[in-house]
Structures are given as structure tokens and as C-alpha cells.
C-alpha positions as CSV (number, residue, x, y, z in Angstrom):
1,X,11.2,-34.6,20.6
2,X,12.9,-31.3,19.1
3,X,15.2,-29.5,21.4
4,X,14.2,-26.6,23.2
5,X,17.3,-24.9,22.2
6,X,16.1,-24.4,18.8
7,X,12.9,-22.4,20.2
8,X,13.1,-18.8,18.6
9,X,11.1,-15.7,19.7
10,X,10.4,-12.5,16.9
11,X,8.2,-9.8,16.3
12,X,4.7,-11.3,14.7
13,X,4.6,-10.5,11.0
14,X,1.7,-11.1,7.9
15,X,2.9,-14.1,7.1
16,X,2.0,-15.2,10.1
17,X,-1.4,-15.3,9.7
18,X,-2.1,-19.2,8.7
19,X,-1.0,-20.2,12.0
20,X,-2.4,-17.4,13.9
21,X,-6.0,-18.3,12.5
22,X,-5.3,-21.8,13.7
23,X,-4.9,-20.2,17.3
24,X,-7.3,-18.2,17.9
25,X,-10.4,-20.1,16.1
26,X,-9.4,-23.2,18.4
27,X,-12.0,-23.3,20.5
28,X,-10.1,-25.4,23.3
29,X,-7.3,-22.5,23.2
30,X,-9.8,-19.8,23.2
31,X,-11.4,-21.6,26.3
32,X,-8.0,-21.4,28.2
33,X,-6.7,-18.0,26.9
34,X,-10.8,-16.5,27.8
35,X,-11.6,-14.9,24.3
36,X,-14.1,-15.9,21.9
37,X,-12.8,-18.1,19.4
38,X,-12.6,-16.2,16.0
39,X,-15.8,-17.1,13.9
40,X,-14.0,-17.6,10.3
41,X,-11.0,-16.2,8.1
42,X,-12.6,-12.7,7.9
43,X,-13.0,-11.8,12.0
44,X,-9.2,-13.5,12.4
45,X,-8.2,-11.2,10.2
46,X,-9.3,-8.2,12.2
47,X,-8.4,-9.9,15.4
48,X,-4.5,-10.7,13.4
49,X,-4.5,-6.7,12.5
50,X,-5.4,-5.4,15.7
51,X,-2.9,-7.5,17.6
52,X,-0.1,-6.3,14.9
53,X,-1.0,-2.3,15.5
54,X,-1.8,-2.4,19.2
55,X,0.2,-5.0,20.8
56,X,3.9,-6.1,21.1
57,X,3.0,-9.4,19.5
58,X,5.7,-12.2,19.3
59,X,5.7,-15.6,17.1
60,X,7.3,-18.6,18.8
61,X,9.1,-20.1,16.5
62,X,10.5,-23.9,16.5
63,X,12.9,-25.1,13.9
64,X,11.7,-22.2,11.3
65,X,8.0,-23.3,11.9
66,X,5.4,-20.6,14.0
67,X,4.3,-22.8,17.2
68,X,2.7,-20.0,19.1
69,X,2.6,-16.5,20.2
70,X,3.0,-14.5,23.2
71,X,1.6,-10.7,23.0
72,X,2.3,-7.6,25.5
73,X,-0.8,-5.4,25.5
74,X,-0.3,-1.6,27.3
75,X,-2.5,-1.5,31.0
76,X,-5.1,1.6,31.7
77,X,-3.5,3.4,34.6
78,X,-5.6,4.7,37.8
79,X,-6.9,8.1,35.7
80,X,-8.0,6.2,32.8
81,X,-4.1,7.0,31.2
82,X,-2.2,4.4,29.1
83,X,0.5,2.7,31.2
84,X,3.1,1.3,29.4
85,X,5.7,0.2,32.5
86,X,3.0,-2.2,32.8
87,X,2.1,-4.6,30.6
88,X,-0.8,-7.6,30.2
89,X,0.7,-11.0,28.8
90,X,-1.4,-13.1,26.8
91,X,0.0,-16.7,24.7
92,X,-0.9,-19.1,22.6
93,X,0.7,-22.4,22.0
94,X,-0.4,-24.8,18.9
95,X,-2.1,-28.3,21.2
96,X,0.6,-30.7,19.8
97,X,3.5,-28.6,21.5
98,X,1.3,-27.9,25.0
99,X,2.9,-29.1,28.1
100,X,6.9,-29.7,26.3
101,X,8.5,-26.8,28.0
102,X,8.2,-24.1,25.1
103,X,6.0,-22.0,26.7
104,X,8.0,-21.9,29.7
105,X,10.8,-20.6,27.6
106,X,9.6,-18.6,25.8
107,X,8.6,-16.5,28.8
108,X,11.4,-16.7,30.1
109,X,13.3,-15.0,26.9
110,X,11.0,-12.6,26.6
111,X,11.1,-11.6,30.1
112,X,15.4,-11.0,30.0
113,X,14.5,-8.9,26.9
114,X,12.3,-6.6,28.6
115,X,14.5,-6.6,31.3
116,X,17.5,-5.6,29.3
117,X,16.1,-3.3,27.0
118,X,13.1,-1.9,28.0
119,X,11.0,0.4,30.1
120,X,8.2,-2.2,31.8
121,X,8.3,-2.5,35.3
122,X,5.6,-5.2,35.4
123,X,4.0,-7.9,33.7
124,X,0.3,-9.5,34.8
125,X,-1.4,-11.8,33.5
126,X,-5.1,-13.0,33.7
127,X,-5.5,-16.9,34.1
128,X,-8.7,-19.3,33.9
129,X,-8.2,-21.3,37.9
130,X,-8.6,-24.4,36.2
131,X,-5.8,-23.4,33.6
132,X,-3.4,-25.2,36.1
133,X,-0.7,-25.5,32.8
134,X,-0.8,-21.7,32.0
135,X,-0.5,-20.9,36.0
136,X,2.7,-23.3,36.4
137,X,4.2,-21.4,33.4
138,X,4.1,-18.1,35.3
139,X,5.0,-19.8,38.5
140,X,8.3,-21.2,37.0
141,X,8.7,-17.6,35.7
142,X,9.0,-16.0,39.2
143,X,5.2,-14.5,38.8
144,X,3.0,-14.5,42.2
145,X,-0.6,-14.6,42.3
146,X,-1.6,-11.5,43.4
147,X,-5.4,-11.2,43.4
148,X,-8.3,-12.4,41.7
149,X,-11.0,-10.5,39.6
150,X,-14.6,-11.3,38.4
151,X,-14.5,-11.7,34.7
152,X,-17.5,-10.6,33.9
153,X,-18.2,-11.7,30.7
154,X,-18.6,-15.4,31.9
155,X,-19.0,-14.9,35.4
156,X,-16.2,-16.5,36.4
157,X,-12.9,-16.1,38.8
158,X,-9.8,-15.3,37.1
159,X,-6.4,-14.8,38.9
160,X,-4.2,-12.1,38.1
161,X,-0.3,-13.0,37.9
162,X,2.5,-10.2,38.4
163,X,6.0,-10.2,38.1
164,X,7.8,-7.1,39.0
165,X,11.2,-7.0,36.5
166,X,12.6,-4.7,38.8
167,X,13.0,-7.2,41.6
168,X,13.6,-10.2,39.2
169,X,16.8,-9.1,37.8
């Protein structure tokens, strides 16, 4: 097993993209994360661009090699206004490094970034409830379960996750 001390987190670029197709048209990983797995090259593509314009999109990198991803997208405040002090967490994590620790990490260095040099207040994330791997993540994070919403387009439970960087630091 590689070390975890050779895990690496860095903005997402185009060359990306081979391993970021892999992720998102997995349908097992699309399952967990709740998206639609991407169809074929061309709708990755659009999915790849939109999360490099509109998101703070991170590759996880593991002995030079792209292992996952882990993307910040802005909230909608309480008058319809972007909020970025709080942000929605989403990652990704190739099956053959699931459940080793990375993940865990990864959030983990991300999260003393945005505490040192940032402006977020708050992270959440959304969760499948039988995603128990992507909810023990967060736990070991310092993240509380705060609520659960209705995700409509499956009609389905999800939990929403918070961690408050303010009170974590």
C-alpha cells in the first residue's frame, strides 16, 4: 500500500480530463455522489468544463497520478443571492483507492486551507444514508449531521453535513 504522505491536493486542470471521465461515467460513483453518470466523452466534457468555470475543483493526486477529486460549489443564500462563506462539498475517489484513508485526508487538507486562507465560514455536504463510507469521512472531519432534505429527483432522504471553520480552528 502507498503512503498517505505522498497524497497531494491542486487545482483541477485539462489534463485532467481522462481520469475525470473515468469518475463521473462510473455508474457505482455516480450512485454514491447522487448525479447521473455522464452518458459518453461528449457530456463529460461539458460536465469537466462546468466544474472548471464554476466550481473550486481540486484533483487528488497520489504519487504524480490523479486518484480523485474534491470540488467546492458557491450556496444560494436566503434572497436567492450567491453565498460564497458557504460552500457545498462534493468528491470523487477512483474504486481501487475507496476505503484507504485518502479521502479522509484529503478533506482534511483542504479544510486547513480554507481555514488559513480563505473567506468560507461553512462547508455542507449532501450524503446518500446508505453512503455510510462518505458520512464517516465527514464525521472524522469534525462535520455534524445537521438535517436531512428530500432529494427530489429520486425521492429519496439525503443528509446534509456542516462544519463551521470558524469553530473548528
Amino acid at each position: 500500500m502507498t503512503s498517505i504522505s505522498n497524497l497531494k491536493l491542486r487545482p483541477m486542470s485539462q489534463d485532467d480530463f481522462k481520469t475525470y471521465y473515468q469518475l463521473v461515467s462510473d455508474p457505482k460513483i455516480a450512485q454514491g455522489a447522487r448525479f447521473q453518470p455522464a452518458k459518453d466523452w461528449s457530456n463529460a466534457k461539458e460536465l469537466f468544463k462546468d466544474d472548471l468555470n464554476h466550481a473550486m475543483s481540486y484533483a487528488v493526486i497520489l504519487n504524480d497520478e490523479m486518484i480523485g477529486m474534491v470540488s467546492l460549489y458557491t450556496t444560494v443564500g436566503s434572497h436567492g443571492e450567491p453565498n460564497q462563506s458557504c460552500l457545498e462539498l462534493a468528491d470523487m475517489m477512483l474504486p481501487k483507492y475507496q476505503n484507504h484513508g485518502y479521502m479522509g485526508k484529503t478533506l482534511g487538507m483542504l479544510i486547513n486551507r480554507l481555514k488559513a486562507h480563505s473567506h468560507v465560514q461553512r462547508l455542507v455536504a449532501l450524503v446518500a444514508e446508505n453512503n455510510v463510507p462518505s458520512r464517516k469521512v465527514l464525521l472524522k472531519n469534525h462535520f455534524h449531521n445537521y438535517r436531512s432534505v428530500l432529494n427530489m429527483a429520486i425521492n429519496q432522504e439525503d443528509l446534509v453535513y456542516q462544519l463551521d471553520l470558524r469553530l473548528n480552528s
